[in-house]
C-alpha positions, 0 to 999 in steps of 0.5 A: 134707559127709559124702561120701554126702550130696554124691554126692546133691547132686551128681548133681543139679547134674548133672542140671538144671544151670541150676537154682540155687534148687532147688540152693540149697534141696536144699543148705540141707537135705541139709548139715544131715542127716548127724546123721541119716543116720549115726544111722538108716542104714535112710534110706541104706539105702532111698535115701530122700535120692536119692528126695526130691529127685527130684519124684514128678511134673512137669506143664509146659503152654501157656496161651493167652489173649486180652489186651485187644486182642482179641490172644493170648497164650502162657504157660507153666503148670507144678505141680510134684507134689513129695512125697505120702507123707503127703498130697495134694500142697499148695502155692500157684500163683505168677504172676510173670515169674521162674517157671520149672521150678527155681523150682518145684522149689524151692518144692515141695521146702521145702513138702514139709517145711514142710507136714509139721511142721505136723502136718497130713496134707499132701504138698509141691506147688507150680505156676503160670506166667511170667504177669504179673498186675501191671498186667492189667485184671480181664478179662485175668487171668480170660481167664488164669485160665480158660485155665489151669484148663482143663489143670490141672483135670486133676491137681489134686483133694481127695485129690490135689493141693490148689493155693492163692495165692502171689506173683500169685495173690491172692483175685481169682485164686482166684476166677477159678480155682475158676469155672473148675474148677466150670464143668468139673468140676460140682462145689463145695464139695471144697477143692480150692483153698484160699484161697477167700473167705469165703462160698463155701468159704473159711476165716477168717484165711486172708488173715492166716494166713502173717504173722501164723503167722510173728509167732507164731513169731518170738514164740516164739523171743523168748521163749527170751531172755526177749523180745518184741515190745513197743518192739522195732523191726521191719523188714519187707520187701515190701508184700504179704499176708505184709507187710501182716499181719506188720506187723499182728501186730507193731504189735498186740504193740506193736512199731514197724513201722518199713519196707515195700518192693516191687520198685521200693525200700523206705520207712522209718517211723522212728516206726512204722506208725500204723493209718491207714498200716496202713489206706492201705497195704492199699488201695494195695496190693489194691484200687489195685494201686500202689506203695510210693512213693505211700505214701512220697509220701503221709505225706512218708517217707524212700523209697529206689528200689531199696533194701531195708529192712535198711539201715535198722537194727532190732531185728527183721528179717522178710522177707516178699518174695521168695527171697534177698532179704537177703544177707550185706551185708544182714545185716552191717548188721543185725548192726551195728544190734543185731538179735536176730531174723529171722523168714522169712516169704517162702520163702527170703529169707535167701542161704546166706552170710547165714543162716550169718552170723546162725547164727554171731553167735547172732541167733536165725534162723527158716527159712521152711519153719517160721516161714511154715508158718501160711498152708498151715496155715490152708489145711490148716484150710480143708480140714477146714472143706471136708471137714465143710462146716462154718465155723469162727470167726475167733477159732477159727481163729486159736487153732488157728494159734497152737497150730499155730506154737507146736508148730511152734517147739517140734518144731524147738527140740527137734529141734535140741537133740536133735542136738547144735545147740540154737538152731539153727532151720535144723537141727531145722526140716529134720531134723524135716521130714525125719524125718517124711517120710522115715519114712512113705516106708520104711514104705510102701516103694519106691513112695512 
């Protein structure tokens, strides 16, 4: 690594020294800039690398609620207001025990280069708490929700900050939040939040957009070799939104989705997911709250507890669960069942050694900030439908997604080759990202 670009990863690990994903991420990009550091020396020259990894603002606060025994509860509530040179700060809250500050910080510093290559006028963000939805009564998570607007309410707005959902925070959460910003703020109709449903301010194909954008992606990527979706078999991890409609996508491409997972073990459907599998698993999974082994159960599936998809062996891998979710053991084992493509459509799934073994033996890789940048896409949509009060078509909706991730795989196509890399999705995605970030923070100077 060119000795600059690690002064400045150095001195992070010097500063939050506990914060491993934040290192992992600001690693993952910094390592691929150095083409672009030694081409355009105006970045060094404005600090740009020591200004981007530094968060423009964090706000961490206490959230009392009351459980259903009448008792109170104390969370941590967090936004990380990463970037927003090129727009209001964009990025979903995430409600899971594993939430802390590093975690944030991570998140918010991809969003930050995932939301520029969308084109879209919008900065990075990303917040939410150590809360737990999963087996909370309705009640609970709204005495939640509620007690967490009342101080988020504060930093967020259309021109400044613009939350949506992420792991934990779905539609039911959405909706508790916006009440709640209402209520305080008598105001509606801003997109101050996005993710909202259909009816009050929400945007068609917003549920569908992050798994069905990094499909069109990883459709993309085929389509450089001359392939496809069809017959292929594909293995997807996680159960949740991104899942479910990744798993849509593909099946509606005709490939055979071939497995499901959650955090308890993953199932495999050697002969693909059929739409009445398709159909039971979003019952299960948003109306039922249940696990993907009453799935298994259900149509008499192989169900390994605590295992992932991977061992399973596919033709096309797209991890829809959580960060480093496939390691290199993970991705040896692909490797060996004859995969061609991996499509990240959780934020960071993929650990460093993994990636770096799919980039050597040529499989065609796609990091999340460019192949799941279809949902704060959408969410970007659902901000200009806001602004106009107007609501577009399902049908309209989805074109402009398609047309947004097809652009997306373009520019860092491209973008790669221009560098020296073609091929190389890691590289042109983050230098892409940066570029266009990096860009507009010389132009306005050192306040931006």
């Amino acid at each position: 690594m060119d000795k600059y670009i690690e002064s400045v990863y150095q001195s992070i690990l010097d500063k939050d020294p506990l914060q491993k994903e934040f290192h992992q991420a600001a690693l993952e990009v910094l390592e691929t800039l150095e083409p672009v550091i030694e081409k355009y020396p105006v970045f060094k020259e404005h600090k740009i690398l020591e200004r981007i990894v530094e968060p423009e603002r964090i706000i961490q606060f206490r959230v009392p609620w009351k459980d259903k025994n009448g008792e109170i509860q104390i969370n941590r509530g967090y936004r990380v207001q990463y970037n927003s040179a090129i727009g209001p700060y964009k990025g979903g809250f995430r409600f899971h025990p594993t939430v802390y500050l590093g975690l944030l910080k991570f998140l918010g510093f991809e969003q930050t280069f995932k939301n520029a290559l969308t084109t879209l006028p919008m900065g990075g963000g990303k917040g939410g708490s150590d809360f737990d939805p999963h087996g909370k009564t309705d009640a609970e998570v709204e005495s939640f929700c509620h007690s967490f607007m009342m101080e988020m309410y504060r930093h967020i707005g259309q021109f400044t900050d613009v939350p949506a959902g992420d792991i934990g925070v779905g539609g039911r959460e959405i909706g508790y939040l916006y009440a709640a910003y209402r209520k305080i703020r008598n105001v509606h109709g801003t997109g101050v939040l996005t993710g909202k449903g259909w009816g009050w301010g929400g945007s068609r194909i917003r549920p569908q957009a992050t798994g069905y954008g990094n499909v069109y992606f990883c459709q993309e990527m085929l389509k450089t070799k001359d392939e496809d979706f069809k017959g292929k078999k594909v293995l997807i991890s996680g159960s949740g939104n991104v899942a479910q409609y990744a798993a849509e996508k593909a099946m509606q491409l005709g490939a055979k989705v071939a497995s499901m997972s959650d955090s308890s073990g993953a199932v495999h459907i050697p002969d693909g997911m059929t739409k009445e599998m398709w159909d039971y698993v979003m019952e299960l999974k948003n109306v039922k709250r249940g696990r993907i082994s009453e799935f298994a159960e259900k149509y008499n599936l192989e169900y390994v507890k605590g295992g992932r998809p991977w061992q399973f062996g596919g033709d096309i891998a797209l991890p829809c669960a959580t960060q480093n979710e496939l390691d290199k053991k993970d991705a040896e084992a692909l490797i060996s069942s004859g995969v061609i493509a991996v499509g990240e459509g959780a934020n960071m799934p993929t650990t460093p050694d993994a990636m770096s073994l799919f980039l050597e033996k040529g499989i065609l890789f796609s990091p999340g900030k460019a192949s799941n940048a279809g949902g704060v896409a959408t969410s970007g949509l659902e901000m200009s439908q806001n602004s106009g009060r107007l609501f577009w078509s399902a049908e309209e909706v989805d074109k402009q997604l398609h047309g947004i991730m097809v652009n997306i795989h373009q520019t860092a196509y491209d973008t790669a080759k221009e560098f020296g890399q073609p091929g190389n999705y890691v590289l042109g995605a983050n230098i892409a990202g940066f570029m266009k970030v990096a860009n507009a923070m010389v132009a306005m100077g050192y306040l931006a």
